[in-house]
Biopython code that builds the backbone (N, CA, C, O; Angstrom):
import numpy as np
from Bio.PDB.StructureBuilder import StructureBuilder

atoms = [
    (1, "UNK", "N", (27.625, 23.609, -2.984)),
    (1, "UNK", "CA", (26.215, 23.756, -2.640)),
    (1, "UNK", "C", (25.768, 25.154, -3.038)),
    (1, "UNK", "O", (26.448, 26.137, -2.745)),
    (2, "UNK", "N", (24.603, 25.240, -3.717)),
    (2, "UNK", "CA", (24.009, 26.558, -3.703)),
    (2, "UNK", "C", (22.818, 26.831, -3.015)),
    (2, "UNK", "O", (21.808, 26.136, -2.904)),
    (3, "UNK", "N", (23.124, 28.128, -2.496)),
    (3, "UNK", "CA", (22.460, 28.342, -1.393)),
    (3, "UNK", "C", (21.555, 29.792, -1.761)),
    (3, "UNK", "O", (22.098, 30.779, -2.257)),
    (4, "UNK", "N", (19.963, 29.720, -1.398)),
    (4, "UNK", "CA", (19.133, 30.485, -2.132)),
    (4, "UNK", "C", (18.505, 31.229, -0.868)),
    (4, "UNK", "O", (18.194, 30.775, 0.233)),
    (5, "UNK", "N", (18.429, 32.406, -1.340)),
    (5, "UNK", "CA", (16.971, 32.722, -0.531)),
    (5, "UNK", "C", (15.590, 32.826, -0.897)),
    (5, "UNK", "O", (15.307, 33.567, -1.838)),
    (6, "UNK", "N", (14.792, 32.272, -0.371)),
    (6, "UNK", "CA", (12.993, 32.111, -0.748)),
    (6, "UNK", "C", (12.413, 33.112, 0.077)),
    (6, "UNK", "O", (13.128, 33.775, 0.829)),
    (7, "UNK", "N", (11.116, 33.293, 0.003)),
    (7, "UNK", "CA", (10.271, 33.938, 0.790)),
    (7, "UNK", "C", (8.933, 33.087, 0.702)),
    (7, "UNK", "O", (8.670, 32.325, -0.228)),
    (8, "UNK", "N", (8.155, 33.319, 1.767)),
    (8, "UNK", "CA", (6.577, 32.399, 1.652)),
    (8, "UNK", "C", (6.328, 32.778, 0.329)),
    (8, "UNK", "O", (6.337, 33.902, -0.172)),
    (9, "UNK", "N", (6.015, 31.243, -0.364)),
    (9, "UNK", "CA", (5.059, 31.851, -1.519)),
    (9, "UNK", "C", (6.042, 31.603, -2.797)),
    (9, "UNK", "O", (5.483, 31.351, -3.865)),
    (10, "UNK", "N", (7.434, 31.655, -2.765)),
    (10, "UNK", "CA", (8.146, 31.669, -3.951)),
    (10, "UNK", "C", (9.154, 30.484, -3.942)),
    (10, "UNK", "O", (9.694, 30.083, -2.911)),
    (11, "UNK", "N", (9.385, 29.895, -5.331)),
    (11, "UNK", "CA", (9.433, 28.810, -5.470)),
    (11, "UNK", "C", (11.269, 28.660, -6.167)),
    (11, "UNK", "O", (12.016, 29.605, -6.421)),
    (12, "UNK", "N", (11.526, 27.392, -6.302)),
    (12, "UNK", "CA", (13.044, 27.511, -7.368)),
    (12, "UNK", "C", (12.303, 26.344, -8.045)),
    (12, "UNK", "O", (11.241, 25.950, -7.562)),
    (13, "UNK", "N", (12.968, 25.628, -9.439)),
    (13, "UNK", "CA", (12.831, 24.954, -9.999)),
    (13, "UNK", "C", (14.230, 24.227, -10.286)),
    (13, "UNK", "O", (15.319, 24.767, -10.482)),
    (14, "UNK", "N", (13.957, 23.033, -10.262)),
    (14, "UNK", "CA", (15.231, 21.713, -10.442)),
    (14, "UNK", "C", (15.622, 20.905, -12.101)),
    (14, "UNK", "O", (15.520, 19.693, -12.295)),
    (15, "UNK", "N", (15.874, 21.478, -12.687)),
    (15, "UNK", "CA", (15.706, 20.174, -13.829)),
    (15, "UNK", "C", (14.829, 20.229, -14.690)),
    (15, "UNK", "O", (14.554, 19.243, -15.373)),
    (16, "UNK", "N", (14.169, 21.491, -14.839)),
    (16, "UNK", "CA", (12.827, 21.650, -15.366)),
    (16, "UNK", "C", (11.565, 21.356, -15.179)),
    (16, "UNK", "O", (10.482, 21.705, -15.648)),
    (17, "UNK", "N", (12.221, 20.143, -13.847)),
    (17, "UNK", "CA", (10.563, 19.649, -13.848)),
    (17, "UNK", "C", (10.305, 19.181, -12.536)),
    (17, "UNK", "O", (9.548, 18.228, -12.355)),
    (18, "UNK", "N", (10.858, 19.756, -11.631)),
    (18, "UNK", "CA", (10.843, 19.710, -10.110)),
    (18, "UNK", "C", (10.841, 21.425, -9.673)),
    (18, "UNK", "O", (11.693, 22.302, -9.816)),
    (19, "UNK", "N", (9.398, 21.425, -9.053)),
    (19, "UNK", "CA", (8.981, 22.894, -8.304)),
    (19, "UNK", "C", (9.571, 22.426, -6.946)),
    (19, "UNK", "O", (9.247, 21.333, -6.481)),
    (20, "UNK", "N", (10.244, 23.071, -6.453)),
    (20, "UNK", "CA", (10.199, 23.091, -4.471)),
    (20, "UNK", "C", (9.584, 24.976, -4.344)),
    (20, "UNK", "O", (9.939, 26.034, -4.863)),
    (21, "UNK", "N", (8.554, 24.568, -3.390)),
    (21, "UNK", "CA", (8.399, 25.637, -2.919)),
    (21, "UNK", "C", (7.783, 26.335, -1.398)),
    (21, "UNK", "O", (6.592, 26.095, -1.200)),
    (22, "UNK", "N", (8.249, 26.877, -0.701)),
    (22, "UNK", "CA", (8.542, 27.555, 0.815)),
    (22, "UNK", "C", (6.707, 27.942, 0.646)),
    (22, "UNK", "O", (6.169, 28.875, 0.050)),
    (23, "UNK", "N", (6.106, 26.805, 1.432)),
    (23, "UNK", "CA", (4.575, 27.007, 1.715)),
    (23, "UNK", "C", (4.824, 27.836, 2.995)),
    (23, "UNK", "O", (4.219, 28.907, 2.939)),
    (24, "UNK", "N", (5.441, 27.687, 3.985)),
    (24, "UNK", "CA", (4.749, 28.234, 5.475)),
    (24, "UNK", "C", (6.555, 28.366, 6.437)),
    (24, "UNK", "O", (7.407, 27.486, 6.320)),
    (25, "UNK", "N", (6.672, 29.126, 6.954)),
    (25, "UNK", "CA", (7.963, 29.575, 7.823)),
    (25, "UNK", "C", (7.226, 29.725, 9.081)),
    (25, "UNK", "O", (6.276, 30.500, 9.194)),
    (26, "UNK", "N", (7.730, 28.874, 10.159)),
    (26, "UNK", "CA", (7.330, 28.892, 11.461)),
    (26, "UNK", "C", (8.914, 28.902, 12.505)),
    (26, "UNK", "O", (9.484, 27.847, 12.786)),
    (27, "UNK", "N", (9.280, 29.878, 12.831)),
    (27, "UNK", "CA", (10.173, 29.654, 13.892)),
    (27, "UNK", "C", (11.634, 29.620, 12.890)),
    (27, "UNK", "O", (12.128, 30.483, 12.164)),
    (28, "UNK", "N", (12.021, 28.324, 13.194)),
    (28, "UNK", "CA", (13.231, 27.948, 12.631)),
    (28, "UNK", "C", (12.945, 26.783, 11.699)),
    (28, "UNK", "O", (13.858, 26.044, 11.331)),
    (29, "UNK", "N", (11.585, 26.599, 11.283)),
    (29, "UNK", "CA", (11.110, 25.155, 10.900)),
    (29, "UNK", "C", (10.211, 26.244, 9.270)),
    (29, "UNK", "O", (9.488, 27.223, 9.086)),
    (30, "UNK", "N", (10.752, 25.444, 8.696)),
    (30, "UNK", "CA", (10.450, 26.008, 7.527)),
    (30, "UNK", "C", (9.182, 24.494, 6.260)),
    (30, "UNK", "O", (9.676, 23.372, 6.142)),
    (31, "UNK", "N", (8.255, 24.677, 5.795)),
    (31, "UNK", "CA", (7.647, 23.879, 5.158)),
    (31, "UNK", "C", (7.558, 23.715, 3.900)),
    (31, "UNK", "O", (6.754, 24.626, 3.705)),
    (32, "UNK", "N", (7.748, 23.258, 2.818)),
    (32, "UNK", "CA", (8.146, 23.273, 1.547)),
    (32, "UNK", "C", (6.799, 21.944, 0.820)),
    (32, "UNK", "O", (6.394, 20.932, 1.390)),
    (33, "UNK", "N", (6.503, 22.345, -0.236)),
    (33, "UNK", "CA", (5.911, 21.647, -1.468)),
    (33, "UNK", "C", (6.725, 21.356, -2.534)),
    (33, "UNK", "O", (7.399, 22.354, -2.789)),
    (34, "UNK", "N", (7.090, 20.001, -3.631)),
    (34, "UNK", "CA", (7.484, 19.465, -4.041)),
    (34, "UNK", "C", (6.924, 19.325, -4.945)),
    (34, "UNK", "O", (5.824, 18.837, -4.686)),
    (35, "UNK", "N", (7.098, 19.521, -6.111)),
    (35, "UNK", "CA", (5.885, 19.350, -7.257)),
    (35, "UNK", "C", (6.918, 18.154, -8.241)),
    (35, "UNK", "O", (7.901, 18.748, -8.685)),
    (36, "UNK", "N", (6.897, 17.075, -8.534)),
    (36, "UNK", "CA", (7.984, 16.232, -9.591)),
    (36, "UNK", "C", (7.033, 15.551, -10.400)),
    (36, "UNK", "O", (5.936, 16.043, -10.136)),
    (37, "UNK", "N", (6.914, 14.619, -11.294)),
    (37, "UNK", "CA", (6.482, 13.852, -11.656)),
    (37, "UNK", "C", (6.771, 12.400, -11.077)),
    (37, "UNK", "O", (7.839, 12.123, -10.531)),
    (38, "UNK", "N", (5.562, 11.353, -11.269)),
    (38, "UNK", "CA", (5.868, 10.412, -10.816)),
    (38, "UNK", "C", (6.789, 9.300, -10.571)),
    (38, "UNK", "O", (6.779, 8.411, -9.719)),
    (39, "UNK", "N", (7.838, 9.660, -11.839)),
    (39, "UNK", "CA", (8.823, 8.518, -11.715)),
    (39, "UNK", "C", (9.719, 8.973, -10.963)),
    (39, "UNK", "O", (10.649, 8.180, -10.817)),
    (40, "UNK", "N", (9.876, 10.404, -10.156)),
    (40, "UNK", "CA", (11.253, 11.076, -9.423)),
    (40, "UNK", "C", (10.761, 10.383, -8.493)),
    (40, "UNK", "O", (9.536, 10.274, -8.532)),
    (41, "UNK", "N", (11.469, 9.706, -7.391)),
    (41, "UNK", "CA", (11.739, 9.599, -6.361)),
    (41, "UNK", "C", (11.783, 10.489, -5.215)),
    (41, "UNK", "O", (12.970, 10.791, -5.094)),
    (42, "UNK", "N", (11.315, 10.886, -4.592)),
    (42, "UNK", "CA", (11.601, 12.202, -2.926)),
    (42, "UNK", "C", (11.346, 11.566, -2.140)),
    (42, "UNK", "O", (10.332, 10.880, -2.016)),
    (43, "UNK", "N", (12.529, 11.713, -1.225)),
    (43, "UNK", "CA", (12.465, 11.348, 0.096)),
    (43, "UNK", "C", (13.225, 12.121, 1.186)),
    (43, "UNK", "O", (14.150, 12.794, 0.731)),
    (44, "UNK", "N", (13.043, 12.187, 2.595)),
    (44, "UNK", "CA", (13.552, 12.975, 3.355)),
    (44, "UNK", "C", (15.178, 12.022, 3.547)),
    (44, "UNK", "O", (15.287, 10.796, 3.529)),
    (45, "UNK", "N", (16.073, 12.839, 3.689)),
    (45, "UNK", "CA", (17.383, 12.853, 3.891)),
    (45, "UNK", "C", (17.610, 11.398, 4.791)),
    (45, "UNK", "O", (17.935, 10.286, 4.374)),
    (46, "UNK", "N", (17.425, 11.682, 5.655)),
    (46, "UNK", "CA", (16.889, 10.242, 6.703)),
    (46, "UNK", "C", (16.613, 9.303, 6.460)),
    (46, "UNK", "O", (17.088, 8.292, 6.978)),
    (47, "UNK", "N", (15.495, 9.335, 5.328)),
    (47, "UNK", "CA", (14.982, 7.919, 5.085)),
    (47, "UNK", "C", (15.384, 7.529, 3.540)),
    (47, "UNK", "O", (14.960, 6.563, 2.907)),
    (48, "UNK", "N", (16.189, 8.397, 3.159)),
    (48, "UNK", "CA", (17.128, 7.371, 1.823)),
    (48, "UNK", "C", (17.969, 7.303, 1.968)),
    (48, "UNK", "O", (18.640, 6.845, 1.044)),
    (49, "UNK", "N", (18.721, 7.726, 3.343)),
    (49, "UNK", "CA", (20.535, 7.108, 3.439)),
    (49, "UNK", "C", (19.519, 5.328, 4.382)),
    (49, "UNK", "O", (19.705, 4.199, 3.928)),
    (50, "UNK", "N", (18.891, 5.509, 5.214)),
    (50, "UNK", "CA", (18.195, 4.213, 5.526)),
    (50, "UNK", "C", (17.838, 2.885, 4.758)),
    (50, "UNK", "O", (18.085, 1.723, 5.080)),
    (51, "UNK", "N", (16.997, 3.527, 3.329)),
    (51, "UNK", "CA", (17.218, 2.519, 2.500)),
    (51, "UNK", "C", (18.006, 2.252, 2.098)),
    (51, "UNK", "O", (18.160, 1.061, 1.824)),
    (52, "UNK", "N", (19.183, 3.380, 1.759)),
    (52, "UNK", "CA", (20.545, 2.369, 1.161)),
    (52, "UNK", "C", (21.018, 1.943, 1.927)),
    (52, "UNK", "O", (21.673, 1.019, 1.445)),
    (53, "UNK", "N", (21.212, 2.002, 3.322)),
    (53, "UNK", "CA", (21.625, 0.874, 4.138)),
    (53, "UNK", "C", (21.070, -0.451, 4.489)),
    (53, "UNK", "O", (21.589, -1.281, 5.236)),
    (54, "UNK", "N", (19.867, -0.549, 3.808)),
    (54, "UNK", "CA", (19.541, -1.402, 3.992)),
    (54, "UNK", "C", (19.482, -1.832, 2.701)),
    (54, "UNK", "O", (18.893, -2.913, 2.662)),
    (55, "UNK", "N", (19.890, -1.399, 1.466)),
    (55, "UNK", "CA", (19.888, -2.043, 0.091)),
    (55, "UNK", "C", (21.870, -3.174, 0.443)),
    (55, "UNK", "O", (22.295, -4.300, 0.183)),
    (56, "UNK", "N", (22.282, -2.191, 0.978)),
    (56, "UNK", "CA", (23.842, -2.192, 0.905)),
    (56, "UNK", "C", (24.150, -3.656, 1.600)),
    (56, "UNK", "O", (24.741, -4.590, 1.057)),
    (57, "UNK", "N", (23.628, -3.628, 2.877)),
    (57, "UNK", "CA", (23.276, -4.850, 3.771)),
    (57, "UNK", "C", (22.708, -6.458, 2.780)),
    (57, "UNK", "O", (23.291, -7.535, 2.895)),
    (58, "UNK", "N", (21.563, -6.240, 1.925)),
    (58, "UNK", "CA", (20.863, -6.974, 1.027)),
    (58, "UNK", "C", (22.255, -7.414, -0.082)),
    (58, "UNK", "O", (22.383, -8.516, -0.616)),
    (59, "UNK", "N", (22.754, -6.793, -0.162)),
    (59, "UNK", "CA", (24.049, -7.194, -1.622)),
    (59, "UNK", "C", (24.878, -7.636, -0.832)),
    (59, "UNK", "O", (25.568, -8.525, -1.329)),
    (60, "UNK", "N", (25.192, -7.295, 0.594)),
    (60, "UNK", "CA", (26.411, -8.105, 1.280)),
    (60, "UNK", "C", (25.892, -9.557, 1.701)),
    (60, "UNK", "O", (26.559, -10.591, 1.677)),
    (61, "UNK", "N", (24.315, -9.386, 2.164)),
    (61, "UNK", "CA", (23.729, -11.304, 2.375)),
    (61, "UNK", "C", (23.928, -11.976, 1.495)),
    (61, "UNK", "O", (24.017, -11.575, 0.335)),
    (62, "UNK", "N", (24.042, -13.186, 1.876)),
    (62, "UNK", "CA", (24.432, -14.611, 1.277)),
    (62, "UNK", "C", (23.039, -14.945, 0.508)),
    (62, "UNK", "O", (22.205, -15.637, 1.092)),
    (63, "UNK", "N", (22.814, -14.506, -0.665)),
    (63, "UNK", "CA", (21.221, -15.127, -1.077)),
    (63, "UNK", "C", (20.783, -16.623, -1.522)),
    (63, "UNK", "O", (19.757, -16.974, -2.105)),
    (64, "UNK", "N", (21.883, -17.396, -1.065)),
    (64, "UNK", "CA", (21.485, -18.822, -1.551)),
    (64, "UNK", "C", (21.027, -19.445, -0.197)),
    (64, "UNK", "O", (20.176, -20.334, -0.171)),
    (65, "UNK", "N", (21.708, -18.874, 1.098)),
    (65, "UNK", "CA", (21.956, -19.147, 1.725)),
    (65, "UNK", "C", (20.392, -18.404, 2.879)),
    (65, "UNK", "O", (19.897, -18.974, 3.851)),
    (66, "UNK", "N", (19.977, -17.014, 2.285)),
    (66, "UNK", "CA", (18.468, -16.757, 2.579)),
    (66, "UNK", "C", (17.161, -17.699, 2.039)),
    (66, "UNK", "O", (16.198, -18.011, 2.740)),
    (67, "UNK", "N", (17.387, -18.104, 0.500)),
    (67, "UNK", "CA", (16.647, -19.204, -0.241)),
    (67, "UNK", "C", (16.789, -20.231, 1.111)),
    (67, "UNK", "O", (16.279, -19.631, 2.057)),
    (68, "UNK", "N", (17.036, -20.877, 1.322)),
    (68, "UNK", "CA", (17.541, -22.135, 1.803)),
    (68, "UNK", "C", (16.449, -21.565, 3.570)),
    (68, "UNK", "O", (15.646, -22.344, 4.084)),
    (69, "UNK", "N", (16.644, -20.580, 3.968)),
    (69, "UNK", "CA", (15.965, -20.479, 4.940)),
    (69, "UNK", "C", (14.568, -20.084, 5.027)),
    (69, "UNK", "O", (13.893, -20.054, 6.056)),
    (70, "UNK", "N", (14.251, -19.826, 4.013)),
    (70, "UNK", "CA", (13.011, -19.508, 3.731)),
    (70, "UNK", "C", (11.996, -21.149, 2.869)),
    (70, "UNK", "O", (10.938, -21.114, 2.239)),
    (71, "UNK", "N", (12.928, -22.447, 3.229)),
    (71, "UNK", "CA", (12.084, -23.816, 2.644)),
    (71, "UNK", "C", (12.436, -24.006, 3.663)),
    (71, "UNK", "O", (12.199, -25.085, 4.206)),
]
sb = StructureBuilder()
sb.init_structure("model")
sb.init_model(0)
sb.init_chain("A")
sb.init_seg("    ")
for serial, (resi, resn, name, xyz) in enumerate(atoms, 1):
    if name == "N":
        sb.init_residue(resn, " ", resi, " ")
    sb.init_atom(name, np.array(xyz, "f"), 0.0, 1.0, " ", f" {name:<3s}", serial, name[0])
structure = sb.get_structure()
């Protein structure tokens, strides 16, 4: 992992084409802007281990066997 220091106001760049950047520091809660283009994907940590659990779940169901419940 690399680990950076920011200040309000200053930014890193990802890949050439992903800005993250430290809008507002409150406390211990820090706020960030995301600049990507539309086809990147962002999501909070939380809610994409969620979807893959729920993608992961979808490949283990029986899909002939969902067809069949859905007539």
């Amino acid at each position: 992992m690399l680990a950076l220091t920011r200040k309000k106001g200053e930014s890193l760049v990802v890949n050439n084409n992903i800005e993250i950047t430290v809008l507002e520091i409150r406390g211990d809660q820090i706020k960030i802007g995301i600049s990507a283009p539309k086809n990147v994907p962002v999501y909070r940590k939380e809610v994409y281990l969620q979807i893959q659990k729920e993608n992961e779940a979808s490949l283990k169901a029986d899909g002939l066997e969902a067809l069949k419940n859905l007539l």
